[in-house]
MDTraj code that builds the backbone (N, CA, C; nanometers):
import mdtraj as md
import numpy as np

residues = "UNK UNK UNK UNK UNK UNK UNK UNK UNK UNK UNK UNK UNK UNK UNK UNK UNK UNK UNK UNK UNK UNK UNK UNK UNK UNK UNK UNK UNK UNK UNK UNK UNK UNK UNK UNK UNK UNK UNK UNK UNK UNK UNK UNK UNK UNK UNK UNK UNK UNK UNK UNK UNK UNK UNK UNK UNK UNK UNK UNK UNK UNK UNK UNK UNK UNK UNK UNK UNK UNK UNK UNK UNK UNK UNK UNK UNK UNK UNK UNK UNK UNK UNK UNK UNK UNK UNK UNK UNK UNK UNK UNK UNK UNK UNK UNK UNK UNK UNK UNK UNK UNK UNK UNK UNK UNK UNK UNK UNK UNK UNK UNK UNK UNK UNK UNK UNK UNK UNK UNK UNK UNK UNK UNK UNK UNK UNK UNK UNK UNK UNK UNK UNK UNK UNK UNK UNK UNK UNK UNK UNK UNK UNK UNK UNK UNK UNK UNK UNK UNK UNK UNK UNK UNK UNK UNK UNK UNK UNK UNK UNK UNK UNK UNK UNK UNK UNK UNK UNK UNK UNK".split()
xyz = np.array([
    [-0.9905, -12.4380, 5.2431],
    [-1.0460, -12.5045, 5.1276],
    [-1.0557, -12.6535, 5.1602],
    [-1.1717, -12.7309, 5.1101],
    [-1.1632, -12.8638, 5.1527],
    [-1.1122, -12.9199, 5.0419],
    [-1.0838, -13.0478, 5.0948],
    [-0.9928, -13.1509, 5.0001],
    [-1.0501, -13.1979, 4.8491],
    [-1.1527, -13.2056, 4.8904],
    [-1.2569, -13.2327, 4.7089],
    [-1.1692, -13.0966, 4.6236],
    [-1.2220, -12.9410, 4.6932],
    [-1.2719, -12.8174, 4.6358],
    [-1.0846, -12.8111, 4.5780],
    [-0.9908, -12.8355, 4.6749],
    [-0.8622, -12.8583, 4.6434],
    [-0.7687, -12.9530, 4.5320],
    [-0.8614, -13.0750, 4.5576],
    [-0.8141, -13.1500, 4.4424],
    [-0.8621, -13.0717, 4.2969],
    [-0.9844, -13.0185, 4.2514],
    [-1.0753, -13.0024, 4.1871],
    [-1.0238, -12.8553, 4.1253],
    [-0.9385, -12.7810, 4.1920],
    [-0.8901, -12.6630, 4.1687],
    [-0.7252, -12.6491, 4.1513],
    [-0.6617, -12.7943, 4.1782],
    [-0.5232, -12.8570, 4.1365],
    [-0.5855, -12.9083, 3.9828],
    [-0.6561, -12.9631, 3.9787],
    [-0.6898, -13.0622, 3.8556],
    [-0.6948, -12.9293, 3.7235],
    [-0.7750, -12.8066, 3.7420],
    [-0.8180, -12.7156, 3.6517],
    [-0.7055, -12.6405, 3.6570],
    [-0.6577, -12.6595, 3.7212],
    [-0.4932, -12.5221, 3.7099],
    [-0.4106, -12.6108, 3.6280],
    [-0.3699, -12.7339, 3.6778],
    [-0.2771, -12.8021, 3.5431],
    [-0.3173, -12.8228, 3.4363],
    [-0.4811, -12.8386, 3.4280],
    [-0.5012, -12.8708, 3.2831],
    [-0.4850, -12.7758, 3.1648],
    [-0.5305, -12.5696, 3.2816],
    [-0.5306, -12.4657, 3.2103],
    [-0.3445, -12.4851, 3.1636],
    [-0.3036, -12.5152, 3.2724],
    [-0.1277, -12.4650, 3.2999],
    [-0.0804, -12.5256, 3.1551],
    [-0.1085, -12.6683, 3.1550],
    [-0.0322, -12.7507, 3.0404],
    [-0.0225, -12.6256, 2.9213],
    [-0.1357, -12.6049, 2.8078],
    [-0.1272, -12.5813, 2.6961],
    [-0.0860, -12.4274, 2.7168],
    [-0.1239, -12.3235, 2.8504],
    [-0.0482, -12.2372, 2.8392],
    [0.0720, -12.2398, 2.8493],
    [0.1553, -12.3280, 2.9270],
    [0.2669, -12.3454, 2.9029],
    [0.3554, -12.3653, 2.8170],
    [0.3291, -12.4405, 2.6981],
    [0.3583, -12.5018, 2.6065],
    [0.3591, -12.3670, 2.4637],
    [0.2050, -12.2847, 2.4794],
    [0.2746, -12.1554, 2.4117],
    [0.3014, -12.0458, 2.4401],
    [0.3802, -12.0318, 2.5778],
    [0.4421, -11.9464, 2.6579],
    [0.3668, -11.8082, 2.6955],
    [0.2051, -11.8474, 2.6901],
    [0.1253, -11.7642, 2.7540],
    [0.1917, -11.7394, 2.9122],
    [0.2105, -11.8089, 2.9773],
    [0.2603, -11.7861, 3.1109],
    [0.3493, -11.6716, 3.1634],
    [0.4148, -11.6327, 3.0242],
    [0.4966, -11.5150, 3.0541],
    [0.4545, -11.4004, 3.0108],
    [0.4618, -11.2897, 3.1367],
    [0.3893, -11.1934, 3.1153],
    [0.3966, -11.0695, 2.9831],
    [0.5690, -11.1012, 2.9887],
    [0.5795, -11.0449, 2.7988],
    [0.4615, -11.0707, 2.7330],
    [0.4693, -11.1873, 2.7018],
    [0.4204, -11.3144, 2.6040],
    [0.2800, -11.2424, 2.5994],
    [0.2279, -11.2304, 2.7207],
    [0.0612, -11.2072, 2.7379],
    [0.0354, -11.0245, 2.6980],
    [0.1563, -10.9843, 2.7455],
    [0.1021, -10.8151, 2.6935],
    [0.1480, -10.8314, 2.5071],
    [0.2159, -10.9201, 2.4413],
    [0.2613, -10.9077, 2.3257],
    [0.0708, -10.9308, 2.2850],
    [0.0532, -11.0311, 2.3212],
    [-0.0628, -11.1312, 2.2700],
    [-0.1558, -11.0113, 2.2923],
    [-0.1926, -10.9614, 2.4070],
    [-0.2807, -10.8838, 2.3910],
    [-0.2777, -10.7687, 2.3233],
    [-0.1965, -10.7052, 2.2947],
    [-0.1554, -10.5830, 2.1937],
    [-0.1592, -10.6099, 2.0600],
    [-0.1438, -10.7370, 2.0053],
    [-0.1694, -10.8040, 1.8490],
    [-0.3551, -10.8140, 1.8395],
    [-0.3822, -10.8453, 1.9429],
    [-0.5349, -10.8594, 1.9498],
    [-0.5759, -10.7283, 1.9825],
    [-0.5703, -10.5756, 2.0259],
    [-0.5876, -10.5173, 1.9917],
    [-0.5932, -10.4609, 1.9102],
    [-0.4990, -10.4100, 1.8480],
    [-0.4171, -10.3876, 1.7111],
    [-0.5215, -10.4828, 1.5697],
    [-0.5575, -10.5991, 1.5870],
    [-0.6453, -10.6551, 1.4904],
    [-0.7424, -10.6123, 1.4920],
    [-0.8317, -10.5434, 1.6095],
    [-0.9166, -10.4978, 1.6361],
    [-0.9654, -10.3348, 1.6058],
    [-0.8753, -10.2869, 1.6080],
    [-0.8198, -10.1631, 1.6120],
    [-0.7900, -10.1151, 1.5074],
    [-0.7515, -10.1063, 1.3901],
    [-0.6910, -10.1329, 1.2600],
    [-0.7242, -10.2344, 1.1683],
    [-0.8407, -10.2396, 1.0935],
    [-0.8614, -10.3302, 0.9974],
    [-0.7457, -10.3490, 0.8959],
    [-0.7122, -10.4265, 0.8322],
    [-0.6285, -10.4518, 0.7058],
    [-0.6637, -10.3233, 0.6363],
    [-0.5287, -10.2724, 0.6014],
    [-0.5231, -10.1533, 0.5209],
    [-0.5323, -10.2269, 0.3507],
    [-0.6465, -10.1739, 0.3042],
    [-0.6389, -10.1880, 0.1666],
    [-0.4953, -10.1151, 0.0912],
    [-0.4795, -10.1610, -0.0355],
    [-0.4262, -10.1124, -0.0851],
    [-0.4207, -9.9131, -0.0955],
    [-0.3000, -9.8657, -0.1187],
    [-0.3184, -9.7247, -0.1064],
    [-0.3710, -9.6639, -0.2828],
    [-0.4112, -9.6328, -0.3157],
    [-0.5103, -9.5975, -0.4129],
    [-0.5015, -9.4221, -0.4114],
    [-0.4441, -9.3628, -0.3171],
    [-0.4292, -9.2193, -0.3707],
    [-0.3803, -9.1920, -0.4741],
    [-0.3979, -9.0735, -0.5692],
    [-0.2758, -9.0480, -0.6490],
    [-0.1606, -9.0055, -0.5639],
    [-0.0850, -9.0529, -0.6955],
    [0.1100, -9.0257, -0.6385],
    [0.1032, -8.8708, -0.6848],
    [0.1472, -8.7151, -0.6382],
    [0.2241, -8.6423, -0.6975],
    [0.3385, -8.6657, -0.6991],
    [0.3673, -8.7082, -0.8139],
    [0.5764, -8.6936, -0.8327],
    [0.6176, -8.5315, -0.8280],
    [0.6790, -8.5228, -0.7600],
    [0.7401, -8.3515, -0.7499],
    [0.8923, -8.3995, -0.7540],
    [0.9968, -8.3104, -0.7984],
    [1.1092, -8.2803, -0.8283],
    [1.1515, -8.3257, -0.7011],
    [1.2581, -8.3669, -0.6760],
    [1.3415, -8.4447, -0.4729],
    [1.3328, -8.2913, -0.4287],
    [1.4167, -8.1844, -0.4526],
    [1.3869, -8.0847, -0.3945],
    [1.2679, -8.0575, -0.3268],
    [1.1733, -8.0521, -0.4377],
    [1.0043, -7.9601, -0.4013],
    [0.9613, -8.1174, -0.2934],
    [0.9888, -8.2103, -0.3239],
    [0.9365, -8.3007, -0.2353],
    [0.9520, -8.2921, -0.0697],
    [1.0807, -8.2962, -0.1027],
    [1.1850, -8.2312, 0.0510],
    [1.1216, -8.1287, 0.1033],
    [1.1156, -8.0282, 0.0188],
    [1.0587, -7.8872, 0.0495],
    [0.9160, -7.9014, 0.1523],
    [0.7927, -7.9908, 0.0815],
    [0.6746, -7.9887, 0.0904],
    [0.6719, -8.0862, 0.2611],
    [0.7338, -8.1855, 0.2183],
    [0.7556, -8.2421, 0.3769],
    [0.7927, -8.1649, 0.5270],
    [0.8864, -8.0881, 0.4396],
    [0.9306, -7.9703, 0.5545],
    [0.8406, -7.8843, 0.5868],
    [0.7425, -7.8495, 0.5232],
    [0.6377, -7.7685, 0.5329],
    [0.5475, -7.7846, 0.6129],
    [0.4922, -7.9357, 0.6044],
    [0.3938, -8.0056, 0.6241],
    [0.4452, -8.0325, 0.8020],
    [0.5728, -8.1040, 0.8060],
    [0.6240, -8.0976, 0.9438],
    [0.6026, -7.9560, 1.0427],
    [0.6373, -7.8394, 0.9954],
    [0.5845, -7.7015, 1.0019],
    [0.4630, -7.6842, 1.1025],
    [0.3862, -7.7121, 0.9774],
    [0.2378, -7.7351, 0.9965],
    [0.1981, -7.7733, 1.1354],
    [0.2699, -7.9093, 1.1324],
    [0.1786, -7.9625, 1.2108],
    [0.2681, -7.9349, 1.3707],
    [0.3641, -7.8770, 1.3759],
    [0.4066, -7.8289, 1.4807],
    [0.3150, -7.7159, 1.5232],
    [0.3222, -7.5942, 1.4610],
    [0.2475, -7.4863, 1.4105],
    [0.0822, -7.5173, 1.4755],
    [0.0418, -7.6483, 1.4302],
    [-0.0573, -7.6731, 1.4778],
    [-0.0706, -7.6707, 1.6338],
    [0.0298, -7.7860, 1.6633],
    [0.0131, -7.8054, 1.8505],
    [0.0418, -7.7048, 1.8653],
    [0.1446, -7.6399, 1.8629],
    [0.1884, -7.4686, 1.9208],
    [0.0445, -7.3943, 1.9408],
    [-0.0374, -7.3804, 1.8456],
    [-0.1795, -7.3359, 1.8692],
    [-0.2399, -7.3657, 1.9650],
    [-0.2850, -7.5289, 1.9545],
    [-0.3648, -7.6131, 2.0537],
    [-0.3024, -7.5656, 2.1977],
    [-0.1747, -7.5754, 2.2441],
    [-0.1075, -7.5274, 2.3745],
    [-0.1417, -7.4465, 2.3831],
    [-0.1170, -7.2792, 2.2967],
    [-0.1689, -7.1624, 2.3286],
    [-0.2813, -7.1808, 2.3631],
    [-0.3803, -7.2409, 2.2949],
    [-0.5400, -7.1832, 2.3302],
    [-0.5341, -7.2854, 2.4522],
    [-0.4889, -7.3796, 2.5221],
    [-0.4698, -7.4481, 2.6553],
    [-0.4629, -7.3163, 2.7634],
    [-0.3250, -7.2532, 2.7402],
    [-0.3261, -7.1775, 2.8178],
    [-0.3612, -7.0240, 2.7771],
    [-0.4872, -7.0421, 2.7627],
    [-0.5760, -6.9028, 2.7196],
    [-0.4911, -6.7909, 2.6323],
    [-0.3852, -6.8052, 2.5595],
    [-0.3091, -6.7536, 2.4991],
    [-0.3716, -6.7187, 2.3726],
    [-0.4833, -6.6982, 2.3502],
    [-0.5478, -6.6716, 2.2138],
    [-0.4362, -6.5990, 2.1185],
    [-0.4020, -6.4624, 2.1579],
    [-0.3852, -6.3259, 2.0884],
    [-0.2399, -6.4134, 1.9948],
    [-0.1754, -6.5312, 2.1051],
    [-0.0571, -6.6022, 2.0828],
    [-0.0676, -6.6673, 1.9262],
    [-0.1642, -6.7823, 1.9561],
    [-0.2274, -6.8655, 1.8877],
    [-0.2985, -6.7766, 1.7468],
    [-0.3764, -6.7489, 1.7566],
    [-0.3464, -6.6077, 1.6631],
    [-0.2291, -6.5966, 1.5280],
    [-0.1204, -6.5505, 1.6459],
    [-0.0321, -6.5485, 1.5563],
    [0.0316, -6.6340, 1.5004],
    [0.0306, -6.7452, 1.5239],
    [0.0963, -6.8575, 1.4951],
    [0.0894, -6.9135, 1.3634],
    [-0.1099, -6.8750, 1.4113],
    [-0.1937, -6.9541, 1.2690],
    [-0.1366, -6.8581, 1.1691],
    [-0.1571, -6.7223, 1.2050],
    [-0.1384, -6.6705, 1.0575],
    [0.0225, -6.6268, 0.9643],
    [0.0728, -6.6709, 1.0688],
    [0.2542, -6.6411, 1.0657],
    [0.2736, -6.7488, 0.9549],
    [0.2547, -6.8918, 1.0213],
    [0.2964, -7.0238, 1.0059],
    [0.2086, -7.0897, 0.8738],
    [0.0830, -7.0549, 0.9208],
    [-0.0475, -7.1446, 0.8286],
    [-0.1352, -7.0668, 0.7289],
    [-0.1539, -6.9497, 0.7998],
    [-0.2391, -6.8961, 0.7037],
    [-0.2150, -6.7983, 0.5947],
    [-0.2228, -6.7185, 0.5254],
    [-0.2329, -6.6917, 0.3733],
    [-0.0879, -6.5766, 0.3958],
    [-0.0828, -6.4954, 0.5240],
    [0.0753, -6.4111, 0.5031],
    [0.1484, -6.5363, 0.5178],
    [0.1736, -6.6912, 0.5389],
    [0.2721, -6.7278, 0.5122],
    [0.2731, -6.8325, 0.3774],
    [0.2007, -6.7891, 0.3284],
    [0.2597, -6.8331, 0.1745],
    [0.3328, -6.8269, 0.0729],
    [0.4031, -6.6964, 0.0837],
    [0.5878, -6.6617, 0.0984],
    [0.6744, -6.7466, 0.1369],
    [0.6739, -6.7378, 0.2850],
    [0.7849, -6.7928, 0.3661],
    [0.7402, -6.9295, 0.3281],
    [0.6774, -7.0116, 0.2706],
    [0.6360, -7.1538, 0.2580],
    [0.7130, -7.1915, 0.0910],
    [0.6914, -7.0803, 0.0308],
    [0.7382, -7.0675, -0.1065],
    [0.6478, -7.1580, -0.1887],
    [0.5111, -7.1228, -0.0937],
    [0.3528, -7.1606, -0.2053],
    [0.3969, -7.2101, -0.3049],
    [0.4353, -7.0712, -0.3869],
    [0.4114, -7.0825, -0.5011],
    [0.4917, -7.1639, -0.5826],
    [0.5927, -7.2057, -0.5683],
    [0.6937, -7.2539, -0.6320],
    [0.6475, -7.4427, -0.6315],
    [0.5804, -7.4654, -0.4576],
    [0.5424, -7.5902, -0.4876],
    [0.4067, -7.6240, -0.5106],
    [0.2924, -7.5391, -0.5997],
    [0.1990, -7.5297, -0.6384],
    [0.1834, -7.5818, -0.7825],
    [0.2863, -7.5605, -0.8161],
    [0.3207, -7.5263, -0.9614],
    [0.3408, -7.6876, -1.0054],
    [0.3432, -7.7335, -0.9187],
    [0.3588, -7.9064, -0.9329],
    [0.2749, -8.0129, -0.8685],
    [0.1662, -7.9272, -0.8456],
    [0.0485, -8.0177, -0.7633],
    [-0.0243, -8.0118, -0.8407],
    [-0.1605, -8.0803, -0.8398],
    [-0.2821, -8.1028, -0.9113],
    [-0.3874, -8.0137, -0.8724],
    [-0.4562, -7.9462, -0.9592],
    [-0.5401, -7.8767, -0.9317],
    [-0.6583, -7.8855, -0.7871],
    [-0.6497, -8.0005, -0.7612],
    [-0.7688, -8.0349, -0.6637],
    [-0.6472, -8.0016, -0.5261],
    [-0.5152, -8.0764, -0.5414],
    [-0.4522, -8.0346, -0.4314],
    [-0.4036, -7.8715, -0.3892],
    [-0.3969, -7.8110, -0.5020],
    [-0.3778, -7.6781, -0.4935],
    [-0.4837, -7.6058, -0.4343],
    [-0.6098, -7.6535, -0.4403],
    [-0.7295, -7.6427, -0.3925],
    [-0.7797, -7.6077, -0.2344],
    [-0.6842, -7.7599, -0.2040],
    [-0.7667, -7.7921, -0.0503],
    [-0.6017, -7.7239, 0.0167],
    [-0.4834, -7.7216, -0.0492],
    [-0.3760, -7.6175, 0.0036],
    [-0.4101, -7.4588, 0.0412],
    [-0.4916, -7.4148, -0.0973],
    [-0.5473, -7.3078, -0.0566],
    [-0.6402, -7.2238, 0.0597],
    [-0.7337, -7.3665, 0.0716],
    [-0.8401, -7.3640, 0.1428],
    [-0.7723, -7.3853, 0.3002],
    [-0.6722, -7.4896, 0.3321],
    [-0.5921, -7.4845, 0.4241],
    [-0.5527, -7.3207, 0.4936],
    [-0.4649, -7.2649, 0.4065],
    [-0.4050, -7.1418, 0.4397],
    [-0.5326, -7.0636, 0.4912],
    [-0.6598, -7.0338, 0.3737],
    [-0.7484, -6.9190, 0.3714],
    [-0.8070, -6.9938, 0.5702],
    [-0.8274, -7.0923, 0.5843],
    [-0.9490, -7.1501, 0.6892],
    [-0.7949, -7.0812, 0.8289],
    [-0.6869, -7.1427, 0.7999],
    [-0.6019, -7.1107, 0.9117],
    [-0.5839, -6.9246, 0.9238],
    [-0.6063, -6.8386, 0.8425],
    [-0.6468, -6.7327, 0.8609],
    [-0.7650, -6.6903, 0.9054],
    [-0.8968, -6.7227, 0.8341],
    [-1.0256, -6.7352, 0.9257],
    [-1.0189, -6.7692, 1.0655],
    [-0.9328, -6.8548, 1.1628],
    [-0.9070, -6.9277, 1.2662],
    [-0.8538, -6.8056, 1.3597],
    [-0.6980, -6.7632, 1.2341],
    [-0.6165, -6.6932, 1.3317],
    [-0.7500, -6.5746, 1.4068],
    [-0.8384, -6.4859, 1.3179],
    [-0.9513, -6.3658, 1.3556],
    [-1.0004, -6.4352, 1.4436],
    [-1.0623, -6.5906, 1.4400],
    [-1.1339, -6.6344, 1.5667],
    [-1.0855, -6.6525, 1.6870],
    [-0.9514, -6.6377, 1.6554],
    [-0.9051, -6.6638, 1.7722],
    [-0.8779, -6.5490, 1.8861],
    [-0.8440, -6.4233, 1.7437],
    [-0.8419, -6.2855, 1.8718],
    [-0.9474, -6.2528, 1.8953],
    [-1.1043, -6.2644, 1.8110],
    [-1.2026, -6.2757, 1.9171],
    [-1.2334, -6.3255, 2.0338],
    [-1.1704, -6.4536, 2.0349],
    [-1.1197, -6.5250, 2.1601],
    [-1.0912, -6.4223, 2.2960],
    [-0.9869, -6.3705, 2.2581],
    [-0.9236, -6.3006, 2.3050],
    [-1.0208, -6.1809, 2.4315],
    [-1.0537, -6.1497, 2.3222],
    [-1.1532, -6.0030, 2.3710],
    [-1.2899, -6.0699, 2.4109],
    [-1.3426, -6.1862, 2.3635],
    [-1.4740, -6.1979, 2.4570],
    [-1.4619, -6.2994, 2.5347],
    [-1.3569, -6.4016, 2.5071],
    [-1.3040, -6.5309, 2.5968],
    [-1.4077, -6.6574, 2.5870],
    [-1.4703, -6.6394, 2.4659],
    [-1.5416, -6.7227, 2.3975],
    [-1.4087, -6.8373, 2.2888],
    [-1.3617, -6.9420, 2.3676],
    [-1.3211, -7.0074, 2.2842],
    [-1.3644, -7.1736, 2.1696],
    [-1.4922, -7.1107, 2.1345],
    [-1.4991, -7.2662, 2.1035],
    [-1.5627, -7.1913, 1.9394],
    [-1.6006, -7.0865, 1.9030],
    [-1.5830, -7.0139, 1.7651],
    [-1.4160, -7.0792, 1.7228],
    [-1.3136, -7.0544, 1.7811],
    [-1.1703, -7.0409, 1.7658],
    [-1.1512, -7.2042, 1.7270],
    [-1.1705, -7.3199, 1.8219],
    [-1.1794, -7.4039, 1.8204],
    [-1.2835, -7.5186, 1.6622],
    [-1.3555, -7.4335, 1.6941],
    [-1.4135, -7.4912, 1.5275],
    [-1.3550, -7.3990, 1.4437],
    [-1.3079, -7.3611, 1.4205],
    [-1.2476, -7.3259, 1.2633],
    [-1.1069, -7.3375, 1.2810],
    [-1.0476, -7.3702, 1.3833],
    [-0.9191, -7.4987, 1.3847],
    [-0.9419, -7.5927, 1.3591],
    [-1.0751, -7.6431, 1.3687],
    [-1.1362, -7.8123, 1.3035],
    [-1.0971, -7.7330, 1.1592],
    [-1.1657, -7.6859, 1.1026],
    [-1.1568, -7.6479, 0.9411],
    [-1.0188, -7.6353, 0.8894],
    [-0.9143, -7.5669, 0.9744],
    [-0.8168, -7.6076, 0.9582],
    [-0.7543, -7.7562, 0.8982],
    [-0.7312, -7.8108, 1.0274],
    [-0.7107, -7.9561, 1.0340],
    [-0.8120, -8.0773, 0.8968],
    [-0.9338, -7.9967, 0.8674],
    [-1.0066, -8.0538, 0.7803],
    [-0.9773, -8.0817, 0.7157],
    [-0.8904, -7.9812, 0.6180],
    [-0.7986, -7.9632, 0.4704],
    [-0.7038, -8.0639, 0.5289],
    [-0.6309, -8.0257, 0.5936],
    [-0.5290, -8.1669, 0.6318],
    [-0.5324, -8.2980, 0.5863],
    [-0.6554, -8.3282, 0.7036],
    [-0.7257, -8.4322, 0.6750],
    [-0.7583, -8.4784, 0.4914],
    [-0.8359, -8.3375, 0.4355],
    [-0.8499, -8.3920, 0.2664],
    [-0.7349, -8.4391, 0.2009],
    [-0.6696, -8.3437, 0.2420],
    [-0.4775, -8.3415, 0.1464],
    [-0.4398, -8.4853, 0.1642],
    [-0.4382, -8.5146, 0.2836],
    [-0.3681, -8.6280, 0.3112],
    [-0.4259, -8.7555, 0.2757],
    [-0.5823, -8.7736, 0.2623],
    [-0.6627, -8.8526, 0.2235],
    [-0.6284, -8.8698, 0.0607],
    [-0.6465, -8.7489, 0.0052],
    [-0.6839, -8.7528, -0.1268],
    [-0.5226, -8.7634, -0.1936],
    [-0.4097, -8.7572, -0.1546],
    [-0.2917, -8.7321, -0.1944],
    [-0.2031, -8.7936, -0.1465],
    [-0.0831, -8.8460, -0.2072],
    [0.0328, -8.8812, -0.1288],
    [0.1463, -8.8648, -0.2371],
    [0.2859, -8.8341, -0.1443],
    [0.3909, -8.7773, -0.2817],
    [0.4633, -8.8935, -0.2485],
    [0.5764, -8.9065, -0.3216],
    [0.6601, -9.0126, -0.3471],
    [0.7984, -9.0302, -0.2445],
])
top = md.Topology()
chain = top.add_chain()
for i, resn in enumerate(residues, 1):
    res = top.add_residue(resn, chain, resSeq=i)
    for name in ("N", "CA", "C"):
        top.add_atom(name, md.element.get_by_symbol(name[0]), res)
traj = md.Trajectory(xyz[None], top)
């Protein structure tokens, strides 16, 4: 490097150096913090206020419904893995054990129905009935090894999810 190109490239490094220094850009923490806040702003607009309705349910049925919902969404990946590893007949069962309409018993539906709002009882329903529709697509799966029937009506699944959780939140 010649002596101009040297001075000239000393001169722009201290001038950058000073003010990064000063707000501890220099440290590489500092710079992955900084850049992860600037993602994150980017990434996530300001959450408006939450505006769902509240269902108040009894602490029990609340407890209950969380536990359910945790369920669920295990229940869910357990699926997604099965149909990974071509396990349809698996996946299958999962949906309809766990999600779809024979487990609305073991969920004790009914008991926390009885305290939801008609629209949520709704897209609960529609949940169970679509995760049964799913579980049949999926042992078609099975037998013709066509998996992407199986795969969209696990979207429909997840859809209701998606509504419930949009349109609802408990306390």
């Amino acid at each position: 490097m010649r002596p101009k190109q040297l001075a000239a490239y000393l001169v722009t490094a201290a001038v950058t150096a000073g003010p990064l220094a000063a707000t501890g850009a220099d440290q590489p923490e500092h710079n992955m913090h900084r850049q992860h806040m600037q993602h994150e702003q980017h990434a996530m607009p300001q959450a408006p206020d939450d505006t769902r309705p509240l269902v108040a349910l009894p602490e029990q049925m609340r407890l209950h419904m969380l536990s359910n919902m945790r369920d669920h969404l295990l229940a869910l990946q357990q699926i997604q893995d099965a149909l990974a590893n071509e396990r349809f007949d698996n996946a299958a069962q999962i949906a309809e054990e766990r999600l779809g309409m024979t487990s609305l018993e073991l969920h004790g539906a009914h008991d926390v129905a009885r305290h939801m709002p008609a629209p949520m009882r709704k897209i609960g329903s529609g949940m169970h009935r679509a995760a049964s529709q799913f579980a049949i697509a999926a042992g078609d799966a099975s037998a013709s090894g066509d998996v992407k029937p199986a795969l969209a009506a696990l979207a429909n699944v997840t859809a209701q999810c998606v509504a419930c959780h949009e349109g609802f939140r408990v306390q």
